[in-house]
C-alpha positions in Angstrom: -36.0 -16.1 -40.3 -35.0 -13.2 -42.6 -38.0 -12.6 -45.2 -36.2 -12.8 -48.2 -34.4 -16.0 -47.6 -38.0 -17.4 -46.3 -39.8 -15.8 -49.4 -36.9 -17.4 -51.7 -36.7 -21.2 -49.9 -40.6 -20.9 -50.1 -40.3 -20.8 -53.9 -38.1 -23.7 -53.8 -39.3 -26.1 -52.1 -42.6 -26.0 -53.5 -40.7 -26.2 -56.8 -41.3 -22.8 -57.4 -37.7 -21.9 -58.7 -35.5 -23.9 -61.3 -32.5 -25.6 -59.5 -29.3 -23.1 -60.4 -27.0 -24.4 -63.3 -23.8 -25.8 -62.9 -21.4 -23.6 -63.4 -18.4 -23.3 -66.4 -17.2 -20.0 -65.5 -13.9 -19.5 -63.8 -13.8 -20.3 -60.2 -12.0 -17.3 -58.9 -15.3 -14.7 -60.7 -18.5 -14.5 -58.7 -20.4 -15.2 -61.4 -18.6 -18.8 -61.1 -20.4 -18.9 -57.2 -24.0 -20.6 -57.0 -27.0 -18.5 -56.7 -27.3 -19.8 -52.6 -23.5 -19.0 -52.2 -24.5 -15.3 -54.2 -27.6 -15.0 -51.5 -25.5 -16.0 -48.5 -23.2 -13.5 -48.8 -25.2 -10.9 -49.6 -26.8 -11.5 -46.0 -23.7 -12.0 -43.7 -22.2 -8.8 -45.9 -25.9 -6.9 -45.3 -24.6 -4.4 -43.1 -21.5 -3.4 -45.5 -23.8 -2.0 -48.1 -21.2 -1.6 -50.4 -19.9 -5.7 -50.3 -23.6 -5.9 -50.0 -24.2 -4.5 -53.1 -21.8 -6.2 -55.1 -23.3 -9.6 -54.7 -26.3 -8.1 -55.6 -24.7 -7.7 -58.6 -23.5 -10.6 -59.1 -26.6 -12.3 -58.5 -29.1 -10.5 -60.8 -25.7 -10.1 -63.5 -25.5 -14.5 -63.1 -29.8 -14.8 -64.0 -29.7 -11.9 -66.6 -27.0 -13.8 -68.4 -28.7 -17.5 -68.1 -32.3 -15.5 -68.6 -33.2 -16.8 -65.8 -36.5 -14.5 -64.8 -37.3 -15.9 -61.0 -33.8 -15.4 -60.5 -33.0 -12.2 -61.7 -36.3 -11.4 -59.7 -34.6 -12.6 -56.5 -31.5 -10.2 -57.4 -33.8 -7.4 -58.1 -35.4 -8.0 -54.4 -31.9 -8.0 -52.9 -31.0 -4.5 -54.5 -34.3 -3.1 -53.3 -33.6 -4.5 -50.1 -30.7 -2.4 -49.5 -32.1 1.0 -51.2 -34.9 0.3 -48.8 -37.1 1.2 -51.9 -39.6 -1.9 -53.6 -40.9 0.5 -56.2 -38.5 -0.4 -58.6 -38.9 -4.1 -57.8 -42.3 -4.2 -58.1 -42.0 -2.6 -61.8 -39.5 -4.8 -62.8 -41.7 -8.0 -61.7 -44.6 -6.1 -63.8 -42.2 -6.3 -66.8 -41.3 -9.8 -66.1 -45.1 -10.7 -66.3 -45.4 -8.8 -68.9 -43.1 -11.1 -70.9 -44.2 -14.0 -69.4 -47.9 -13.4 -71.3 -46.7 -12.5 -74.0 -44.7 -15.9 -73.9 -47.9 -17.4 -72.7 -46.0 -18.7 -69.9 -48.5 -18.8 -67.2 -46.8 -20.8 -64.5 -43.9 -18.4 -64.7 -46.4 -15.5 -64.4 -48.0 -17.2 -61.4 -44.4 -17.8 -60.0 -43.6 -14.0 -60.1 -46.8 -12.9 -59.5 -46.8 -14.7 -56.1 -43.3 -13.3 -55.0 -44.6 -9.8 -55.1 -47.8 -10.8 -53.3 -45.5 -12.1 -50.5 -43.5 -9.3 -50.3 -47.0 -6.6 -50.4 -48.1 -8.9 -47.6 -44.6 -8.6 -45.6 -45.0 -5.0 -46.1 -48.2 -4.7 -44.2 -49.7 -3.7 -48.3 -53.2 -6.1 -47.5 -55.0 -4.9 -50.7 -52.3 -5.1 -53.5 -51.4 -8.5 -51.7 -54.7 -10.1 -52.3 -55.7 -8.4 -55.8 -52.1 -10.1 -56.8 -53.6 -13.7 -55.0 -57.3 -13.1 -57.0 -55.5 -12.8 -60.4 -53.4 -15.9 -59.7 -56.6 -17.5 -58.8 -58.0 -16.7 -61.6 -54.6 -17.9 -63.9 -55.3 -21.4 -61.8 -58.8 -22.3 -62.7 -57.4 -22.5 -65.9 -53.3 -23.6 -65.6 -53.9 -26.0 -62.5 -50.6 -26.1 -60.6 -51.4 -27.3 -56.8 -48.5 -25.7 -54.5 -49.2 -22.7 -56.2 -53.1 -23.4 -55.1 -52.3 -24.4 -51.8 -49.9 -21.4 -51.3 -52.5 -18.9 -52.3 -55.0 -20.4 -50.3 -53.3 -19.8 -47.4 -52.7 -16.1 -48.5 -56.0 -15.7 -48.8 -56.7 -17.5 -45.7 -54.4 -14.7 -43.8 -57.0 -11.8 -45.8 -60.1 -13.2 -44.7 -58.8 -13.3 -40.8 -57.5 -9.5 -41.6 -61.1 -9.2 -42.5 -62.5 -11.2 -39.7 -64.3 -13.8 -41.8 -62.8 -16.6 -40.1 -65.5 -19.9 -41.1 -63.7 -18.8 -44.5 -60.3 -18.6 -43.4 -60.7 -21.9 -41.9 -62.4 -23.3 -44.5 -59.1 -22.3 -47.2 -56.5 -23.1 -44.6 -57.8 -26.5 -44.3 -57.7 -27.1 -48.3 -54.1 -25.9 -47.8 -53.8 -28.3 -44.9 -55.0 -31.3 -47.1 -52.9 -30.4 -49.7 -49.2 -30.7 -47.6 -50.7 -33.2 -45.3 -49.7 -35.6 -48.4 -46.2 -33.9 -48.8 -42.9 -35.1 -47.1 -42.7 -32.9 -44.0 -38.9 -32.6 -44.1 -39.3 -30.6 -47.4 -41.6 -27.9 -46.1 -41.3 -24.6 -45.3 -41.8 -22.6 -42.5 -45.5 -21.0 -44.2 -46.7 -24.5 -44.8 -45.2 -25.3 -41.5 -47.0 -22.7 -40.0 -50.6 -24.1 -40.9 -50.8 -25.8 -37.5 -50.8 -22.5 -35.8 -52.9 -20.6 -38.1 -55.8 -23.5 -37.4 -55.2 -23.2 -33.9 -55.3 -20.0 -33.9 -58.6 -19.7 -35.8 -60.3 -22.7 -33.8 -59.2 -20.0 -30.4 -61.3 -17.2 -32.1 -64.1 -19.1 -33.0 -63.7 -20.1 -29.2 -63.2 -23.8 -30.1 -60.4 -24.3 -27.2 -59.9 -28.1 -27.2 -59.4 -27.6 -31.0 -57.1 -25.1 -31.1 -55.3 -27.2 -28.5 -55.2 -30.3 -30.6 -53.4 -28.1 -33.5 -51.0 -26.5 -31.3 -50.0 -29.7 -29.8 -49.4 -31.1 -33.4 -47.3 -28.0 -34.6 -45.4 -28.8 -31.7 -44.5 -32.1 -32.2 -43.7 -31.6 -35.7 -41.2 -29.0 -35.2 -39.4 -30.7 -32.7 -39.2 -33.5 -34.6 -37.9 -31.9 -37.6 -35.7 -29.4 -35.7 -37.3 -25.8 -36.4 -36.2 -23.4 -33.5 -37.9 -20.8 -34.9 -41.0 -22.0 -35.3 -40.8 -23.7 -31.2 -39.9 -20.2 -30.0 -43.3 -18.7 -31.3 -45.3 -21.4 -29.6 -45.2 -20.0 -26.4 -47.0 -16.6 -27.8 -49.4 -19.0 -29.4 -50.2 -20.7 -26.0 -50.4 -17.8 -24.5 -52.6 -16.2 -26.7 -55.0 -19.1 -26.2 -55.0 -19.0 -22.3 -55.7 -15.3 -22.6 -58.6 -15.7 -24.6 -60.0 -18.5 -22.2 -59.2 -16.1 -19.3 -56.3 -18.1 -17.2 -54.2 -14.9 -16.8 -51.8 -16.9 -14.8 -50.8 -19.4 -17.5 -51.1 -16.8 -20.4 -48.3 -15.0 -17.9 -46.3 -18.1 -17.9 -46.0 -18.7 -21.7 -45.9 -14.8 -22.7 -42.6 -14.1 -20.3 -41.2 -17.4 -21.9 -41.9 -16.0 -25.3 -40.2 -12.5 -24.4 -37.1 -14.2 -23.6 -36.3 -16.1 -26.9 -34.1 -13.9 -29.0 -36.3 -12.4 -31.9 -35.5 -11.4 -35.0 -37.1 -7.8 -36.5 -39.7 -9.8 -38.1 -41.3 -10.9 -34.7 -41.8 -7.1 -33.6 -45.3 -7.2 -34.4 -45.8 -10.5 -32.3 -43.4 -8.9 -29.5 -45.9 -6.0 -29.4 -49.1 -8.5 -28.8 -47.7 -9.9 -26.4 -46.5 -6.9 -24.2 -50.0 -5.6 -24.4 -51.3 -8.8 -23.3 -49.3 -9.3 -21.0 -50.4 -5.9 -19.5 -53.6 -6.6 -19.8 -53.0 -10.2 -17.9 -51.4 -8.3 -15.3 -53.9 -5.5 -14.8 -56.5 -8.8 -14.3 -55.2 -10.6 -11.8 -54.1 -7.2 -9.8 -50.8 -7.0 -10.3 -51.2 -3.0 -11.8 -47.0 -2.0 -11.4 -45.8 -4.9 -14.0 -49.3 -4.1 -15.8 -47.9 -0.3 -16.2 -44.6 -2.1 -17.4 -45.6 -4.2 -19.9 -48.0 -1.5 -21.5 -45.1 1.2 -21.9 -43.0 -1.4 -23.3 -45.9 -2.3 -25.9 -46.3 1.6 -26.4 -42.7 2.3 -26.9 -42.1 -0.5 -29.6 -45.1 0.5 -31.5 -43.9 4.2 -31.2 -40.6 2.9 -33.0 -41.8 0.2 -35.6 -44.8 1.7 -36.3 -46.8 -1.7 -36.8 -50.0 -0.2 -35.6 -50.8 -4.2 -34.0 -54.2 -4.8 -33.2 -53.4 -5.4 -29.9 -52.0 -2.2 -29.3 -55.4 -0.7 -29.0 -55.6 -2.5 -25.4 -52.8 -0.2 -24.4 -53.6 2.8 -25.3 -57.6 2.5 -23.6 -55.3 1.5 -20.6 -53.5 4.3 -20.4 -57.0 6.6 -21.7 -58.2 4.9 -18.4 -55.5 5.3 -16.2 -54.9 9.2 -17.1 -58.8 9.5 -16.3 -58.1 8.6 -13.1 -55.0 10.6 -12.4 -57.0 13.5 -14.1 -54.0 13.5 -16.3 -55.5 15.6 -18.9 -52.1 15.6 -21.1 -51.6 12.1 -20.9 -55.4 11.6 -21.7 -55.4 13.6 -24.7 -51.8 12.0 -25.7 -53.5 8.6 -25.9 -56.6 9.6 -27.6 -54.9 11.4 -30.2 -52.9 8.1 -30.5 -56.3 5.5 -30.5 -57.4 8.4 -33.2 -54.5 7.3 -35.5 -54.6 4.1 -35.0 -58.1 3.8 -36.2 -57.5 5.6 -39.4 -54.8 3.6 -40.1 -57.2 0.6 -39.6 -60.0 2.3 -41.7 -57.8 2.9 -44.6 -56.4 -0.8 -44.7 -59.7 -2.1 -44.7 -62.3 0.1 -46.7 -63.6 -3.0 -48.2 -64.9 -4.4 -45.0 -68.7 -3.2 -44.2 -68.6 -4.2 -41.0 -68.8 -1.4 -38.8 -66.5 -1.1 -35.4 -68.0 -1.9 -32.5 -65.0 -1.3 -30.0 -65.8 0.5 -26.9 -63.8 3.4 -28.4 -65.4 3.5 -31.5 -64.2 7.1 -34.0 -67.0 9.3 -32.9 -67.0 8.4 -29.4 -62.9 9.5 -29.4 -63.4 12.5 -31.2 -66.0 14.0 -28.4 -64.0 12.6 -25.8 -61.1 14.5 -27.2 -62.9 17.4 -27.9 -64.2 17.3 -23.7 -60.8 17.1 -22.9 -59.3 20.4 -25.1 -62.3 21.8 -23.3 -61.5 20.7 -19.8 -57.5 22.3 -21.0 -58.8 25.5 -22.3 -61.2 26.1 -19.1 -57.8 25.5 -17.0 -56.0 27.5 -18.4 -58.2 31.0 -18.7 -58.4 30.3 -14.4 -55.1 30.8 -13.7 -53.0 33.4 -16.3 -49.6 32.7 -14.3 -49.8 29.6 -16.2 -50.0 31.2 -19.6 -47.2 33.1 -18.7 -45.0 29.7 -17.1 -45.7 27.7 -20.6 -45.5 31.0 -22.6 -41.9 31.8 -20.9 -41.2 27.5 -21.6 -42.0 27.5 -25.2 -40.0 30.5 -25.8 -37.2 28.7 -23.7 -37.6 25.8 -26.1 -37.8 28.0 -29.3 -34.5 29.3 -28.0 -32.7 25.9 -27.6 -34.3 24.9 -30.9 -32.6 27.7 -32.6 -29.2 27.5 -30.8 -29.5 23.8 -32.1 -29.9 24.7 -35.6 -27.2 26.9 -35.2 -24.9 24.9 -33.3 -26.0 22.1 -36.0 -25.6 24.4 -39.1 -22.1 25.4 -37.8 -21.4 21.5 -37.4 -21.9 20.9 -40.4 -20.2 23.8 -42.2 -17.3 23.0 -39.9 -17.2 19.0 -41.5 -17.8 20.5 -44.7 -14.6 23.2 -44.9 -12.9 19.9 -43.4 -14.0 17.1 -45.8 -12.3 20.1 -48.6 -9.2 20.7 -46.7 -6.1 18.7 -47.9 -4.8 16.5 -44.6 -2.7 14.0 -46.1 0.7 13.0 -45.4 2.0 14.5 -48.9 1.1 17.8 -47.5 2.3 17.9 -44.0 5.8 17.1 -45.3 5.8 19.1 -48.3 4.8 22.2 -45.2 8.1 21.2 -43.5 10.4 20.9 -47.1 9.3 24.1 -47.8 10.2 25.3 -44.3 13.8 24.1 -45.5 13.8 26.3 -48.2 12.8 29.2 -46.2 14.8 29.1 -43.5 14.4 31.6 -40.3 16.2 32.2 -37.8 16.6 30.6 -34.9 17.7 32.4 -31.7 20.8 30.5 -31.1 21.4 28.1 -33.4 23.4 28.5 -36.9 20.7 28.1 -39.9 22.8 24.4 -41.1 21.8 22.7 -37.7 18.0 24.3 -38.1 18.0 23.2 -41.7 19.4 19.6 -40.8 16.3 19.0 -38.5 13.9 19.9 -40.9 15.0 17.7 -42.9 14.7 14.9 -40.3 11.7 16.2 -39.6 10.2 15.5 -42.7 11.5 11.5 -42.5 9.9 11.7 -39.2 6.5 13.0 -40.6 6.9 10.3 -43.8 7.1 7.4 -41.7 4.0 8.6 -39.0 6.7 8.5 -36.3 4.7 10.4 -34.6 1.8 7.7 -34.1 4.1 5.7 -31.6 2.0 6.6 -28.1 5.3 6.7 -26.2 6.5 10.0 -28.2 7.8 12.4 -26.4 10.3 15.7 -26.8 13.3 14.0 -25.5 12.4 10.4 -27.4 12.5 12.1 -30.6 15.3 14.7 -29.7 17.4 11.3 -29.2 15.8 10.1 -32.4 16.8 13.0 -34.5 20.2 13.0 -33.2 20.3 16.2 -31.4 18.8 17.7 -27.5 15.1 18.7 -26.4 16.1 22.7 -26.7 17.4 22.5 -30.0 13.8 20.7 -31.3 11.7 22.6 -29.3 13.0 25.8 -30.7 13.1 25.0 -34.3 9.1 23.6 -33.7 8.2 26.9 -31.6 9.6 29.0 -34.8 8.8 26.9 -38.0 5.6 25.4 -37.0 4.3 28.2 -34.5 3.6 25.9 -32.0 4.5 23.7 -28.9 5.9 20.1 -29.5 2.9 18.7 -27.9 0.3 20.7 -30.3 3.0 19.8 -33.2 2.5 16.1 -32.6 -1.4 16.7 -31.6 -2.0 17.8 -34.8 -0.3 15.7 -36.7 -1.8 12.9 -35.5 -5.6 14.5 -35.9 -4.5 15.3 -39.7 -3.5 11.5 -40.3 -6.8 10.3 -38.8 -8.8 13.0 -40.1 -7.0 11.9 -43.9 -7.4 7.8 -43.0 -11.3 8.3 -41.5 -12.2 10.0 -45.1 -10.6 6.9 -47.4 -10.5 4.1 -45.2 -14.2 2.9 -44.7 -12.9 0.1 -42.0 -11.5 2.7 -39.4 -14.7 4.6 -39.5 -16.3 1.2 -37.9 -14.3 1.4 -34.8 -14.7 3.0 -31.5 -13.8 6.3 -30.6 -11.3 4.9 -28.4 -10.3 2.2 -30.6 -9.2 5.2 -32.9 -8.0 7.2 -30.4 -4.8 4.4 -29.3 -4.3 3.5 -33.7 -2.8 7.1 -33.5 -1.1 7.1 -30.2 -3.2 9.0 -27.8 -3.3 7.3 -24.6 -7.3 7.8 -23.8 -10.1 8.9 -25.7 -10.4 12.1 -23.6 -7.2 13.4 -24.7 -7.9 12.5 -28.4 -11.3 14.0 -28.4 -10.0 17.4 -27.1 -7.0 17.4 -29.6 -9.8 16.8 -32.5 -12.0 19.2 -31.5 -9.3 21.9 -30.7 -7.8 21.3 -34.6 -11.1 20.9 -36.4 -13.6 22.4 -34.7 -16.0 18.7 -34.9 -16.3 16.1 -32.2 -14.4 12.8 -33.7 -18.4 10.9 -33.2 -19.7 13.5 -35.2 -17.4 13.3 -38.3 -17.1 9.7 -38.1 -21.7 10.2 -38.3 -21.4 12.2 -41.1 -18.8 10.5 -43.4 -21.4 7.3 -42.7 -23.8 9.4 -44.1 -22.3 10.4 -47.4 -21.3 6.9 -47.6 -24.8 5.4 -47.4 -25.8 7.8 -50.1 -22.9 7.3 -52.3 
């Protein structure tokens, strides 16, 4: 489930938001739309930031106007959403608390101060997450208000496992646990729903199996009877998380691959990346080292992209520390090091409160000598054999060279789309070219200077009505068009336009698209070759060449950069 629409439904159906007003503005306005319709189409339109955007708008422009804070919070989320930027957001929720004490509003405080603690939590921010949670806390022993309660003691519950103090995490989860356990299920939401889990999942630490058993089965009932797909497809990681922990690689196997199959949605990277490493630690225990490799490089690569740093991945990178040992891999060694070094900063810095120190079999200083053997082990290598030096001196150069070409190939790229995006290629132009042709006449070997003028002339209703976009042009088809033979065109082309009939119609065509891809946002969503038969060429081949040979840019990498100005317009 998207994170906004869970943060948002969260607030509602703990009663956390005001239901939206009816609505007296005229139907055909946006403002007239509800605030769900609003939030709908903002995310079926999220990938067309601008259509994006203007719901946005519309949103936060609707609550501003009813002074409607939570709301105009939500609309403030969705507009940071798409500037991938939450600075702003944050600030504005610090000005709506701001005006919420001085109102001596405290529920509405608690109310925004708990979005923003969700969404430092989503955003992997642990510390400004719970010092948001501690103030509300604080706001509660004196404003009771018991979903907010039971929400933040299930936030807190999440800190204390992050800080591996799980009696206490238990201990909050199951106040939260009593607290819904009175509630009508079919009005919960998925992090209320998701309480089941979390106990299991603390019961399997604390290495209470049957326990975490018992809660897994009951999560699993209760989403099947109230229909949550979502929360059934992350059961099987659940599961299998549990059978790893009590050793049965073979059923942890079973219920990982089942979970690797579901479709996920961005949000379930981090889980994605568990379970690969798992998974290929499963593998590696029951001897089965090729889909062990497998499963480890997957878990590698997706943490090389998302940049999650999951604690799991830590399994994976002592694998491959291991493996390259053994290999005598000494690049791959160091690679991986260097990685486990990283990881455990990162670690450190997110949890500088904890005073428990690490007691991994890769703990900092242990890393940091191993590393340091290994640039040892490299440097000793390399003084024995100086042919080497030379082989990676005569590479790196080799590379420094392809760099530079790069830059220059890329630097030339992108002056070429510049001069382009400033030349003028619309239609007006092309025909005003061919009337001013009529006006200045030249000769044409052969033919008396009334006939050259009259084809201009149909020349330029030829050009005005993009003729030339029909794919089955050719010299004799518009010969027979214009009323005259395939001699008397080609030579009044050769002479007025200095060029062939097939470059004449080439470059027409590349001017109309290179015109239409600069205004018309919709073409630049198509294909290549979908763009390539709109203005008549008969394969994308053809039309590529012709592009390239009038403006000096490959059509992909125009089309790349007008997407570019476009997402920073």
């Amino acid at each position: 489930m998207n994170f906004t629409k869970f943060s948002i439904s969260l607030l509602l159906l703990t009663g956390l938001i005001i239901p939206s007003y009816s609505q007296n503005v005229h139907k055909d306005t946006l403002l007239s739309k509800t605030y769900d319709k609003l939030e709908n189409l903002f995310y079926d339109n999220f990938n067309d930031s601008i259509a994006a955007k203007k719901y946005a708008k519309a949103y936060f422009k609707k609550a501003k106007k009813e002074n409607n804070f939570l709301r105009m919070e939500t609309g403030k989320y969705f507009l940071a959403q798409l500037k991938d930027n939450f600075i702003i957001y944050y600030h504005f929720c610090d000005s709506l608390i701001k005006k919420s004490k001085e109102k001596k509003d405290f529920e509405m405080e608690m109310k925004i101060r708990i979005s923003k603690a969700i969404s430092y939590h989503h955003y992997n921010l642990p510390e400004k997450s719970l010092n948001e949670f501690l103030i509300i806390n604080d706001i509660l022993k004196l404003h009771k208000n018991d979903s907010i309660e039971c929400l933040k003691n299930i936030y807190l519950g999440l800190a204390k496992k992050r800080d591996n103090k799980i009696s206490e995490s238990l201990k909050l989860y199951n106040k939260a646990y009593t607290y819904i356990d009175t509630l009508d299920l079919k009005k919960l939401n998925d992090t209320f729903l998701s309480l089941p889990s979390l106990i299991a999942n603390l019961y399997k630490d604390l290495g209470q199996y049957d326990s975490a058993t018992y809660y897994l089965d009951k999560a699993e009932s209760v989403y099947k009877k109230y229909g949550d797909n979502d929360m059934l497809g992350n059961l099987p990681y659940s599961r299998g998380k549990l059978e790893y922990h009590k050793k049965d690689y073979k059923k942890a196997i079973k219920y990982f691959e089942e979970f690797t199959k579901k479709g996920l949605e961005d949000l379930n990277f981090r889980l994605l990346i568990s379970t690969y490493s798992m998974l290929g630690d499963s593998y590696h225990n029951i001897n089965q080292d090729l889909k062990s490799d497998l499963c480890h490089k997957k878990a590698d690569s997706l943490n090389d992209v998302y940049k999650m740093f999951n604690p799991k991945i830590e399994k994976t990178y002592n694998f491959f520390i291991k493996k390259s040992k053994q290999q005598n891999n000494l690049t791959e060694q160091l690679k991986y090091i260097n990685k486990l070094i990283n990881f455990k900063d990162y670690r450190s810095n997110q949890k500088k409160e904890i005073t428990k120190s690490l007691t991994e079999d890769y703990d900092k200083p242990k890393l940091i000598a191993e590393k340091n053997a290994v640039i040892a082990k490299l440097e000793r290598k390399a003084q024995k054999d100086k042919y080497y030096k030379i082989f990676f001196g005569f590479i790196i150069l080799l590379i420094l060279g392809l760099l530079a070409f790069q830059i220059q190939r890329k630097y030339s790229y992108k002056q070429r789309f510049l001069q382009l995006m400033n030349q003028d290629k619309t239609i007006e132009t092309t025909v005003k070219n061919t009337k001013s042709a009529v006006n200045h006449t030249k000769e044409v070997s052969g033919l008396p200077k009334e006939i050259v003028n009259n084809l201009l002339e149909k020349l330029i209703d030829f050009e005005k009505n993009l003729s030339y976009l029909n794919p089955q042009v050719s010299l004799k088809h518009v010969a027979d068009q214009l009323e005259t033979n395939s001699s008397y065109l080609s030579k009044v082309i050769n002479q007025h336009k200095n060029q062939t009939f097939s470059n004449y119609i080439s470059q027409l065509r590349i001017n109309y698209v290179v015109n239409e891809l600069k205004n018309n946002s919709k073409m630049r969503k198509y294909t290549v070759k979908a763009i390539a038969e709109e203005v008549g060429f008969k394969n994308t081949e053809s039309f590529s060449k012709a592009f390239y040979k009038f403006t000096n840019v490959k059509p992909s990498y125009f089309i790349k950069e007008l997407k570019k100005l476009e997402a920073r317009s």
